[in-house]
FIDO-899509 format. One record per residue: residue in one letter; x negated, z, y of N, C-alpha, C in turn. Coordinates in pm, 1 decimal, decimal comma. Each point is the difference from the previous one (the first is absolute). Example, Ala and Ser with C-alpha at 12.3 -4.5 7.8 and 13.67 -1.06 7.14 Angstrom:
<recs>
REC residuo     n_xx     n_zz     n_yy    ca_xx    ca_zz    ca_yy     c_xx     c_zz     c_yy
REC       A  -1319,0    780,0   -569,0     89,0      0,0    119,0    -90,0      0,0    120,0
REC       S     35,0    -72,0    105,0    -82,0      6,0    119,0     77,0     73,0    109,0
</recs>
This chain:
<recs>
REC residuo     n_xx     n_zz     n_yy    ca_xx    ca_zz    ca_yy     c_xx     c_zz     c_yy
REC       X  -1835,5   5646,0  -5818,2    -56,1    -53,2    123,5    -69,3   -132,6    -22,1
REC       X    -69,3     24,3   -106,2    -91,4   -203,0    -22,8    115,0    -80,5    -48,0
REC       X    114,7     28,9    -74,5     88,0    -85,4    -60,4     87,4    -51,8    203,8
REC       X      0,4    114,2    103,1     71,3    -67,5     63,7    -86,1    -80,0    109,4
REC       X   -100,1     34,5    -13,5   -115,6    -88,4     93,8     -7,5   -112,1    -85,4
REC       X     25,0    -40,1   -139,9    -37,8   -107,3    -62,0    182,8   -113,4     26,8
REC       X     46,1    104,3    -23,8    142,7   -105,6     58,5     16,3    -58,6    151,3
REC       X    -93,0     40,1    121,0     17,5    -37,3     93,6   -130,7   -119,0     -2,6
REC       X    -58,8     51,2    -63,8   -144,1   -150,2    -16,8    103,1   -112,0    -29,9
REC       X     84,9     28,6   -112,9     76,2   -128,4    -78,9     81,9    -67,0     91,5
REC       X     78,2    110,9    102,9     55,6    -79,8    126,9    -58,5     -4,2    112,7
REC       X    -65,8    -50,7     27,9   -135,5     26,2     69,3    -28,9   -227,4    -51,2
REC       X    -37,3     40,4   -101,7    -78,0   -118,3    -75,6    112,7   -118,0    -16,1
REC       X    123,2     31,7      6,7     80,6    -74,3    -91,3     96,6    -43,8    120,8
REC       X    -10,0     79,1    123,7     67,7    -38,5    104,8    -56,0   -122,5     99,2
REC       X    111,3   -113,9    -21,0    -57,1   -124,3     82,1      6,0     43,5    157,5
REC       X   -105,4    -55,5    105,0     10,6    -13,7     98,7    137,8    -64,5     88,5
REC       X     44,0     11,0    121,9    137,8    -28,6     25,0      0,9   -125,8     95,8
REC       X     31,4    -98,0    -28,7    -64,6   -134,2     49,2     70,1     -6,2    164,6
REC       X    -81,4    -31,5     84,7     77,2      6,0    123,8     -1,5   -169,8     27,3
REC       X    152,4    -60,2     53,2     29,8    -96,0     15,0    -68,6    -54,5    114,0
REC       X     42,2   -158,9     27,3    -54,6    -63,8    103,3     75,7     37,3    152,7
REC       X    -63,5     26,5     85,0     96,4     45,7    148,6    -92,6    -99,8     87,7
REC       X     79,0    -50,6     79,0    -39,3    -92,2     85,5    -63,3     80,8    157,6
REC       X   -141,6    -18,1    -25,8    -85,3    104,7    134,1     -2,4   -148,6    106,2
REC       X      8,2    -92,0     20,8    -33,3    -78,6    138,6    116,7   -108,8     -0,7
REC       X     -7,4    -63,5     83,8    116,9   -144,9     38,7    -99,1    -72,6     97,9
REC       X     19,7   -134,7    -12,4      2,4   -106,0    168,3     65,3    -61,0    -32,4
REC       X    104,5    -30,7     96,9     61,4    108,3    128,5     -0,7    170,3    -17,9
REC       X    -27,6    109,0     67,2     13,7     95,6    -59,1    127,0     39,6    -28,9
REC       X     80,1    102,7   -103,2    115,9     72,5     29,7     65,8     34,5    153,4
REC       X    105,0    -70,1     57,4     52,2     79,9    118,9    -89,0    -87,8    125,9
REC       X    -80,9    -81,8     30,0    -87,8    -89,4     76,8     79,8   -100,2     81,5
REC       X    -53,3    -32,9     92,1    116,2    -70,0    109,5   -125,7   -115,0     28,3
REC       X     39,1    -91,7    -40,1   -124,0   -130,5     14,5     59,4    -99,4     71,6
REC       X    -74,4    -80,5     85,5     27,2   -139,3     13,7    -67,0   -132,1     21,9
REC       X   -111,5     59,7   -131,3    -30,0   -130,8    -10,2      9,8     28,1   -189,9
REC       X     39,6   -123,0    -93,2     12,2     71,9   -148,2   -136,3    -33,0    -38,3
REC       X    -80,1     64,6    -80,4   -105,5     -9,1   -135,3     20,3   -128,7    -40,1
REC       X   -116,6    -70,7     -4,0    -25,4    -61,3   -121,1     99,8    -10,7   -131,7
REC       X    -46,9    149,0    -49,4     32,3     46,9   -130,9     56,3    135,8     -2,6
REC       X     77,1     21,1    -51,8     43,1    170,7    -59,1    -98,4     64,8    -74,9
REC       X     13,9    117,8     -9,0   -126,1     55,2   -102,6     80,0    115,4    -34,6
REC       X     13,6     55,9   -110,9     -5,4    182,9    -54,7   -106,2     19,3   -115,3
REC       X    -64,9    140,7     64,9    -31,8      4,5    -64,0      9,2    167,1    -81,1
REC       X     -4,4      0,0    -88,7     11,9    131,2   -120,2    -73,6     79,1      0,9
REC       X    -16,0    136,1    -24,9   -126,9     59,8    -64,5    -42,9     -2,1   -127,9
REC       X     70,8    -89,8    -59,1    -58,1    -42,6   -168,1     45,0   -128,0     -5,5
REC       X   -113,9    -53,4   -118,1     52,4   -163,9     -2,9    103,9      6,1    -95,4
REC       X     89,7   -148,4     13,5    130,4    -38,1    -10,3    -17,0    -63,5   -119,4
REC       X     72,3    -11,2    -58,0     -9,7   -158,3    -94,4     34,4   -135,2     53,3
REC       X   -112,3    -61,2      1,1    -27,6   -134,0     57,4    137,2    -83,0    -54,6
REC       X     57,8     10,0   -154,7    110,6    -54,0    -11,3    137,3     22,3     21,3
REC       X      8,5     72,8     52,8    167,2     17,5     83,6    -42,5     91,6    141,7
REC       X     27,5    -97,4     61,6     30,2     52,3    147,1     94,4    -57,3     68,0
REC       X    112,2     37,4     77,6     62,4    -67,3     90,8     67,1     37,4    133,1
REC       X     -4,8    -77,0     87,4     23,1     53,0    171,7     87,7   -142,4     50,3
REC       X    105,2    119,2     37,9    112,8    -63,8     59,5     17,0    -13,2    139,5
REC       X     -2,5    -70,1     90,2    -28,3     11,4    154,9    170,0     -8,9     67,9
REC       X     39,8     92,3     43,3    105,5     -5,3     74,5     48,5    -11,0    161,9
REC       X     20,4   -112,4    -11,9     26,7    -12,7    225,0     54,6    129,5     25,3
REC       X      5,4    -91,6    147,3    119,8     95,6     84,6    119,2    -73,0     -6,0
REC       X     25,0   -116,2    -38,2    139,8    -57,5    -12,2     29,8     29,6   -200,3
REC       X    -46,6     70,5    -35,9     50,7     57,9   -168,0    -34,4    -92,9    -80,4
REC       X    -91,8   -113,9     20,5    -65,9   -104,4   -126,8   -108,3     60,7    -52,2
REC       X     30,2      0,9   -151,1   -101,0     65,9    -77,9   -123,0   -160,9    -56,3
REC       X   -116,9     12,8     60,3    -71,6    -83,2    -63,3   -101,5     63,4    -93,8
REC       X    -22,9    -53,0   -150,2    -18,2     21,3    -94,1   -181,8    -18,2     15,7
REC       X   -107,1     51,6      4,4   -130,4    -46,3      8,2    -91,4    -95,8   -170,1
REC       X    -17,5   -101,6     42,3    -34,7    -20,1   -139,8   -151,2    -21,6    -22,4
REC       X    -87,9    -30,3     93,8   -136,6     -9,4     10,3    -41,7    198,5     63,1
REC       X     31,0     50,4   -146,5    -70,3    120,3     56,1   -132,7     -3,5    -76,6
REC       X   -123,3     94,9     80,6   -106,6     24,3    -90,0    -25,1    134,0    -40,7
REC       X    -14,4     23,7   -101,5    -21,1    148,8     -3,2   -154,9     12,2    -61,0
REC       X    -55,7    105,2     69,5   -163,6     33,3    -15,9    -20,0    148,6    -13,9
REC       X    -20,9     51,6    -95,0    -14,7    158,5    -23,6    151,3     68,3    101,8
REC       X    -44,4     55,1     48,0    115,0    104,8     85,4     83,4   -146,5     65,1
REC       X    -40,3   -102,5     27,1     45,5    -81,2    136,3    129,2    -61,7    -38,8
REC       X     91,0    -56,0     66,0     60,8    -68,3    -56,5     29,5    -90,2    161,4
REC       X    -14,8   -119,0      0,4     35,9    -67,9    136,3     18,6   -133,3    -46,7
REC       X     67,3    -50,7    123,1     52,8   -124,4     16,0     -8,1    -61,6    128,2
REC       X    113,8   -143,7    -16,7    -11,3    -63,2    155,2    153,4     79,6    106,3
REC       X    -38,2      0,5    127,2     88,8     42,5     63,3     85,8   -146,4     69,3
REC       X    123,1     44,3    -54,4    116,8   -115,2     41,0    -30,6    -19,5    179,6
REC       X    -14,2   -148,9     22,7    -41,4    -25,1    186,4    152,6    -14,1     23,0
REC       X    101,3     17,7    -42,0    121,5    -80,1     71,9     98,5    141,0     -9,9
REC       X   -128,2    122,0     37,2     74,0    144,8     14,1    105,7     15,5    121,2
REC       X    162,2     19,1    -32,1     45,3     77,3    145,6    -32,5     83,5     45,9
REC       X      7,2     28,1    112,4    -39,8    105,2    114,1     91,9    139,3    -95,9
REC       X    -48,2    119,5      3,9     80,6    104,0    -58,7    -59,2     91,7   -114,6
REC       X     60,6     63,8     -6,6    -30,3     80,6   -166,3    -57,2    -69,8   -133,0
REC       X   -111,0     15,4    -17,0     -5,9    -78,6   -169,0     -5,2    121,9    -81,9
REC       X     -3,6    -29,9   -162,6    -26,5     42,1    -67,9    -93,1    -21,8    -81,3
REC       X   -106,6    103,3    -82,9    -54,2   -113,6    -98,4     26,4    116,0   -135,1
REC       X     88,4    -39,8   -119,7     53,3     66,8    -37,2    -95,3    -15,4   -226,2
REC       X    -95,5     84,5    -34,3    -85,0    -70,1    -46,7     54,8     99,8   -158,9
REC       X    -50,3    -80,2   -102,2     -0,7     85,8   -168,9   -118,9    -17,8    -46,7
REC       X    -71,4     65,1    -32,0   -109,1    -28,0    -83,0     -0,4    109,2   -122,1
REC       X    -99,3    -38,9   -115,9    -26,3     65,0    -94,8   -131,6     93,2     25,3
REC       X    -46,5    107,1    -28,1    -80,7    131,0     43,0   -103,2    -63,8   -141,9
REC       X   -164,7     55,7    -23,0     -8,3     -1,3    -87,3      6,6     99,1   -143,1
REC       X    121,4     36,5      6,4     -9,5    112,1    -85,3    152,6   -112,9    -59,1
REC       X     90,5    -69,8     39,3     92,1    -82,1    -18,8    105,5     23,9     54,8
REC       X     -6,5    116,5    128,7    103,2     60,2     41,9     72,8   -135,2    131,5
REC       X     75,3    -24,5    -18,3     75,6   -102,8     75,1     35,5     97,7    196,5
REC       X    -62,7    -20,1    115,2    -13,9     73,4     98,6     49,8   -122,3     99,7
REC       X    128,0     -0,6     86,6     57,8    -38,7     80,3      7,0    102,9    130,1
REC       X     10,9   -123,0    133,2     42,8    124,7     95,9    -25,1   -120,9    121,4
REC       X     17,4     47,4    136,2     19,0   -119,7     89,5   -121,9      3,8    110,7
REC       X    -27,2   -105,4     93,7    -84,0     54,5    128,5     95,4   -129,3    105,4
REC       X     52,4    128,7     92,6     40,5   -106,2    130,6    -95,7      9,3    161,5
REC       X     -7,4   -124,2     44,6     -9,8    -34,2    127,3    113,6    -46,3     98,9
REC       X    -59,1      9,7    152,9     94,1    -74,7     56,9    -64,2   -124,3     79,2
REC       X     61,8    -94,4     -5,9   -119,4   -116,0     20,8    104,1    -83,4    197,2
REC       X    -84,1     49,5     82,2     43,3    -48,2    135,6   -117,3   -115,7     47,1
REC       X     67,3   -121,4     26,1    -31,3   -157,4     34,0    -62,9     61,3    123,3
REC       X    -39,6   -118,3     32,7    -69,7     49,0    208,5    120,6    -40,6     59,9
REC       X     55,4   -128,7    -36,7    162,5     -4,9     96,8    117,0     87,4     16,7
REC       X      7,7     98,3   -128,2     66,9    110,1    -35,6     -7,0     68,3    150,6
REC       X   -175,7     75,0    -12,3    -51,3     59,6     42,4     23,8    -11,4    169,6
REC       X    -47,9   -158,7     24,3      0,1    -10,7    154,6    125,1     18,0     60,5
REC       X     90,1    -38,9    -46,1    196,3     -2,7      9,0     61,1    134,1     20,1
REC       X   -138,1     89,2    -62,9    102,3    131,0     23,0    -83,9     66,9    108,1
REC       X   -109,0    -12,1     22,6    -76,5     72,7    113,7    -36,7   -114,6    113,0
REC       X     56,3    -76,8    -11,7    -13,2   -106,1    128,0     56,6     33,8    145,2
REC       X    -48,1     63,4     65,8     61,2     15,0    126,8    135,4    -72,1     54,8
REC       X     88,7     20,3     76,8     62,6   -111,2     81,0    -12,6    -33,1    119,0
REC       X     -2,0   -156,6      1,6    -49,4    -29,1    146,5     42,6     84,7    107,7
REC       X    -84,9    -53,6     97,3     65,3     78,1    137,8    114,3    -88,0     92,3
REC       X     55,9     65,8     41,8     76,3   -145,7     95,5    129,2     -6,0    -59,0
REC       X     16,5     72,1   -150,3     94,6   -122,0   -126,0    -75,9    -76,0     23,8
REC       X    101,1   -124,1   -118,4    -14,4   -103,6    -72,7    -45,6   -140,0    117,1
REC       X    -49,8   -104,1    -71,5    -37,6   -107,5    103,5     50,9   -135,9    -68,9
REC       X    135,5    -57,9     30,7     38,9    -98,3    -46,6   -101,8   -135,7    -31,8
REC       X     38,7    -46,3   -106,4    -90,9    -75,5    -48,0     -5,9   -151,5     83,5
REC       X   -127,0    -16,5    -16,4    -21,4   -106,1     71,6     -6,1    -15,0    159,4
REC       X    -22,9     69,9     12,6    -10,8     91,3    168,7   -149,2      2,0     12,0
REC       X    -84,5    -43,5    118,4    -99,1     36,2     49,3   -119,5    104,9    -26,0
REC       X     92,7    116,0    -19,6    -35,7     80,3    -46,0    -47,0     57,8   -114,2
REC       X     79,6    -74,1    -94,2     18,2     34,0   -159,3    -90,3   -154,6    -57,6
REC       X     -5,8    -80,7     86,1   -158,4    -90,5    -28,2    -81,2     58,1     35,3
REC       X    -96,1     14,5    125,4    -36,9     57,3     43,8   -136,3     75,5    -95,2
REC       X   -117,1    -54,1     14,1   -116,0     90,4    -85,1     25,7    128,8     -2,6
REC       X    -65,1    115,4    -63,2    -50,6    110,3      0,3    -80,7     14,8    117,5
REC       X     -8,5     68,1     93,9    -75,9     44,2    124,7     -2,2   -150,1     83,6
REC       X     85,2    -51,7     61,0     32,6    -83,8    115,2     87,4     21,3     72,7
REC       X     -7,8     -6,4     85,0     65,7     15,4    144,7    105,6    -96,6     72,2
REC       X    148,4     62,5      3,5     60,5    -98,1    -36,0     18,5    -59,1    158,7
REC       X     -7,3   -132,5     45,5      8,9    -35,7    124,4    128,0    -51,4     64,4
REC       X     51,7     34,2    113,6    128,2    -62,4     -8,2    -18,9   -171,7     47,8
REC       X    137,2      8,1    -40,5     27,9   -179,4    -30,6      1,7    -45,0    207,5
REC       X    -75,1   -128,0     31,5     -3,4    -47,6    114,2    109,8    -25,3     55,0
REC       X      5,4     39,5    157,8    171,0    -88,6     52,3    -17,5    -93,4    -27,1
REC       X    184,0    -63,7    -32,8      0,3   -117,8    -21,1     -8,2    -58,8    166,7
REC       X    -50,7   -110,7     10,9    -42,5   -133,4    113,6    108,6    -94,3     25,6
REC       X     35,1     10,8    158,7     65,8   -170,2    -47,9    -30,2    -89,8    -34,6
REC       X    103,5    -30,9    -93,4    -97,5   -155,4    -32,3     70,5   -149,6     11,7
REC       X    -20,5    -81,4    -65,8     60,7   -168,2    101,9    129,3     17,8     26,0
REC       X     67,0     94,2   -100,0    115,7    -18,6     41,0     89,4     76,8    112,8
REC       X    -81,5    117,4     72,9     36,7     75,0     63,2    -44,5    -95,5    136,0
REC       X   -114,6    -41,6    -19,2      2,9   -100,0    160,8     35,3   -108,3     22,0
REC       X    103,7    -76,1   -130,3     51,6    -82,7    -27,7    118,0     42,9    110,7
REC       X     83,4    100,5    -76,1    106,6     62,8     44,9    -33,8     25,3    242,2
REC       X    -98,2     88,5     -1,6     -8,7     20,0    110,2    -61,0   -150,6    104,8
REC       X    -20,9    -63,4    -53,6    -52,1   -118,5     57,7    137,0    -88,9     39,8
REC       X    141,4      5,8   -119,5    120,5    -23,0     44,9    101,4     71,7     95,1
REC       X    -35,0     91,1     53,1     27,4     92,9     49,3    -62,0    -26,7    118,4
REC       X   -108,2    -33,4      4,7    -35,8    -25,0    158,6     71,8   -129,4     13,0
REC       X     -8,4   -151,9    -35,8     32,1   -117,2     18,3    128,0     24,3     48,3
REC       X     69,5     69,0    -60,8    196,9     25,8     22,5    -12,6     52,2    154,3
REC       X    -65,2     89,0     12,7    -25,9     66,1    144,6      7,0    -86,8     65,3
REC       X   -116,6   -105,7    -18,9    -71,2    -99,5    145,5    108,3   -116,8    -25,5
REC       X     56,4    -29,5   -109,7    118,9   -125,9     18,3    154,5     47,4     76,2
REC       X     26,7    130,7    -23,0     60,9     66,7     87,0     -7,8     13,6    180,3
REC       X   -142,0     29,4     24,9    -68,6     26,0    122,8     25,1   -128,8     54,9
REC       X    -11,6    -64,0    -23,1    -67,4   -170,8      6,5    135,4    -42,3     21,0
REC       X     63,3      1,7   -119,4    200,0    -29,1     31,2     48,8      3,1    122,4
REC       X    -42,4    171,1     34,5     86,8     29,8    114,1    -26,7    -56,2    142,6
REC       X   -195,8     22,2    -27,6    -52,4    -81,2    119,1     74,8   -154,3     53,1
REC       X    -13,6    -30,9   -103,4     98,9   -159,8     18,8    128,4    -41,0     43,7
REC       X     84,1    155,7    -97,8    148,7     -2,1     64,6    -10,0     29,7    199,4
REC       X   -117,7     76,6      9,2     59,3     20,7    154,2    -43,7   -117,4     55,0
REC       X   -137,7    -53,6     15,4    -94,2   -136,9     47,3    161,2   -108,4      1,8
REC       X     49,4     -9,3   -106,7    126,5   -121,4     13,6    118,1     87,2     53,3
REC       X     36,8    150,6     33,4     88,2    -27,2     97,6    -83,7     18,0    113,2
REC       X    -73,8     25,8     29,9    -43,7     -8,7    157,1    -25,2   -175,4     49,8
REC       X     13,1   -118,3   -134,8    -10,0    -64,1     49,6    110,4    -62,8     24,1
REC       X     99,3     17,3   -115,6    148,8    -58,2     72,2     98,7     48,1     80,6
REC       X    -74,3    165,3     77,1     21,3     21,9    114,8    -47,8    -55,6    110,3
REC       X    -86,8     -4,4    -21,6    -90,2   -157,6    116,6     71,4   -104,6     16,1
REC       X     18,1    -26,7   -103,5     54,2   -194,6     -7,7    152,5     34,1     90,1
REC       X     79,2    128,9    -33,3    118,3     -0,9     51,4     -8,9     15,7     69,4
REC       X    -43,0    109,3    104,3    -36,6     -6,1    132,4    -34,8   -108,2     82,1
REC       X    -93,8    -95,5    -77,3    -37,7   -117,0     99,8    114,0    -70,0      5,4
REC       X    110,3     -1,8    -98,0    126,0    -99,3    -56,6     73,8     41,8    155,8
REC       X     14,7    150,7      4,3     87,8      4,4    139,6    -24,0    -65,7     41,8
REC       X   -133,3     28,3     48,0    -82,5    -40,2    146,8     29,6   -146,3     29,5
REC       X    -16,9    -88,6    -80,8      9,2   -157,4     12,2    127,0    -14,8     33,7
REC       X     96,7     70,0    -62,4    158,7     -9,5     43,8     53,9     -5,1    178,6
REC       X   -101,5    127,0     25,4     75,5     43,2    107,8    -33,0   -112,3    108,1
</recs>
């Protein structure tokens, strides 16, 4: 009995502890997060610190360009960087390796989905009422909250009483014509009549 209580002291004593690797407990952006405006900076962070000399995070669009991060900092658990501004709208990735401190090499990924405000407005934007309003139309100038007025009759103008002003003259040179045609035969019905008369 002491010889086998003394062999379990020996494994007991002689047995190393079982090192638990680095696992990544936080993100910004988080895992699975739908943002639209991006960070500053990326961040993960570990529940154990990393080795400050090998770390690396690979940032993947939504159009499949892998950009390589090269200003990373790593601070105990932390490991962060700058976040790319010339992100497409879509799925990223941030796809990271680091070393644990026990030397265990611990990879694994964190995605977001990153939606613009134009994205955004384009897909929940109402549609007008009415339909569409051809461009350059009254309407489609036209402020936000004004009242659209209709356009004034058009007026005659010089040239319409140009026109009707010839239109009367033709009348009265007409009128006037005819007056004259009868005035000269009633008068060279006169003259002939008197022509008998002197005859007879």
């Amino acid at each position: 009995m002491p010889a086998a209580l003394l062999a379990l002291l020996v494994v007991l004593l002689c047995a190393t502890p079982a090192s638990a690797h680095a696992a990544l407990r936080s993100s910004n952006p988080a895992d699975g997060a739908v943002v639209t405006t991006l960070p500053r900076d990326f961040e993960l962070v570990f529940n154990e610190q990393v080795d400050p000399s090998f770390a690396q995070v690979v940032i993947e669009d939504s159009a499949g360009t892998n950009r390589a991060q090269q200003d990373l900092s790593v601070r105990g658990p932390s490991v962060s960087g700058t976040m790319p501004r010339d992100l497409p709208a879509g799925r990223t990735t941030l796809r990271y390796r680091v070393v644990s401190a026990d030397g265990h090499p611990v990879a694994g990924d964190v995605s977001f989905e990153l939606r613009t405000p134009a994205a955004s407005d384009a897909v929940g934007a109402p549609p007008s009422p009415g339909g569409s309003i051809p461009a350059g139309s009254p309407a489609a100038t036209a402020e936000p909250g004004a009242v659209a007025t209709p356009a004034p009759a058009a007026t005659p103008g010089p040239t319409a009483d140009a026109a009707a002003g010839s239109s009367i003259g033709n009348v009265t040179m007409l009128a006037l014509g005819g007056i004259g045609a009868i005035i000269f035969g009633v008068i060279v019905a006169l003259l002939l009549r008197s022509d008998r008369r002197s005859r007879r």
